[in-house]
N, C-alpha and C positions, 0 to 999 in steps of 0.2 A: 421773757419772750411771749409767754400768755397774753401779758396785757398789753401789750406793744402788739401783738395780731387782733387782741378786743379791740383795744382803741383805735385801730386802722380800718375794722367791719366798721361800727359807729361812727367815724369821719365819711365813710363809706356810703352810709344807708342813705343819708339825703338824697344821693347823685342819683340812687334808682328809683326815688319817687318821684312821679310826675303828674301835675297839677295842669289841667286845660282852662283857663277861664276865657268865657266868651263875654267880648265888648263889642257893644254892638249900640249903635247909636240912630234916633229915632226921629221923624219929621214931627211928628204927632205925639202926644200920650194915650192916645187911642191905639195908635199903631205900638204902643212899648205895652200898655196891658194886655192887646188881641197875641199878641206876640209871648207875653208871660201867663196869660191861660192856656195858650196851644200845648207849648212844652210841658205845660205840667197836666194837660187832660191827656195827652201822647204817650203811646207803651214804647220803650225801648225794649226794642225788638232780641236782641242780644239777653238784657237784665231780666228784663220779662217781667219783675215784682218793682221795679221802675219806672217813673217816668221821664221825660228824656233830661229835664231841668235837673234831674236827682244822679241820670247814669253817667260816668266818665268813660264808657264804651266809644268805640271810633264810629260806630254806627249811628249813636245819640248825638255825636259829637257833627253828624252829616246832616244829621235830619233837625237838628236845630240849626245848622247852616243855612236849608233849604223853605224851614220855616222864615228865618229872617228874610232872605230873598225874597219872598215869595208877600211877606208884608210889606216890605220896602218896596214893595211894584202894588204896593193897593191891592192884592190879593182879597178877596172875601174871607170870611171865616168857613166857612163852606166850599168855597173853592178850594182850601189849603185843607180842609179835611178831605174833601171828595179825592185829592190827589193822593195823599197819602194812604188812604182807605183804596186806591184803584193800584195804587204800588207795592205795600206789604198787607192790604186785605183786611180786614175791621180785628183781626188780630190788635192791629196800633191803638186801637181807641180804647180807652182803660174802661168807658163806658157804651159799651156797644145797642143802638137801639133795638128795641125789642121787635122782634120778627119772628117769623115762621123759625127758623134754621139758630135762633139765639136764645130761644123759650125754654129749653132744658138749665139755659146758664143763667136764666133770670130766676127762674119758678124751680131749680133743683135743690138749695137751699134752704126753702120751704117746706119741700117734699121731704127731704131728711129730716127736718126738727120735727115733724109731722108722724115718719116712721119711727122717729127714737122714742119720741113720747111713748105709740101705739105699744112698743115693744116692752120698755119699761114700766110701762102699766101693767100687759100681762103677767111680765117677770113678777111685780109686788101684788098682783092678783092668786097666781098660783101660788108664792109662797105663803100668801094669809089663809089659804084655806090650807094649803099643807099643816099649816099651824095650826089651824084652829081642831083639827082631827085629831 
């Protein structure tokens, strides 16, 4: 009875994986590369640690929709960023430019390797003279 309920999960599991692939066909190969840098410079919004090319999120799954649309109509690359940037907010942009309100998340990275160092310096500063006493 065990393996007669294992092998029915196992026959089973397929049915609950589901796989999206997007076909999507192009006038240009201008318009197929503008279209495969977008989704992969695009944060899915949902995955967050994704880009929309990498997330099967229903949300990735729209916003590569919308990207397609949106090159299939000659879209700029600017236009299709500017829109997506004016709908979910430069959150989307995996690379957000550098401004007044995005300077901590450019230059905070630097400032920590910066403070660890300071730190760890003192740290093997005071113990060499604890030792040397």
């Amino acid at each position: 009875m065990k393996h007669l309920l294992l092998m029915l999960a196992l026959w089973l599991l397929p049915l609950t994986l589901r796989a999206e692939i997007d076909i999507h066909t192009f006038k240009t190969p201008q318009q197929e590369q503008l279209y495969t840098q977008l989704i992969n410079e695009l944060r899915c919004l949902v995955c967050q640690n994704q880009n929309l090319a990498d997330s099967n999120a229903a949300l990735a799954l729209d916003l590569r929709q919308k990207t397609y649309e949106m090159v299939s109509r000659d879209a700029s690359r600017n236009e299709i960023v500017d829109f997506m940037v004016s709908r979910y907010g430069e959150f989307v942009l995996y690379r957000p430019p550098m401004q007044q309100n995005t300077l901590l998340l450019w230059l905070g990275p630097g400032l920590f390797l910066l403070v660890g160092i300071g730190v760890a310096a003192r740290i093997v500063l005071r113990n060499s003279k604890r030792d040397a006493t």
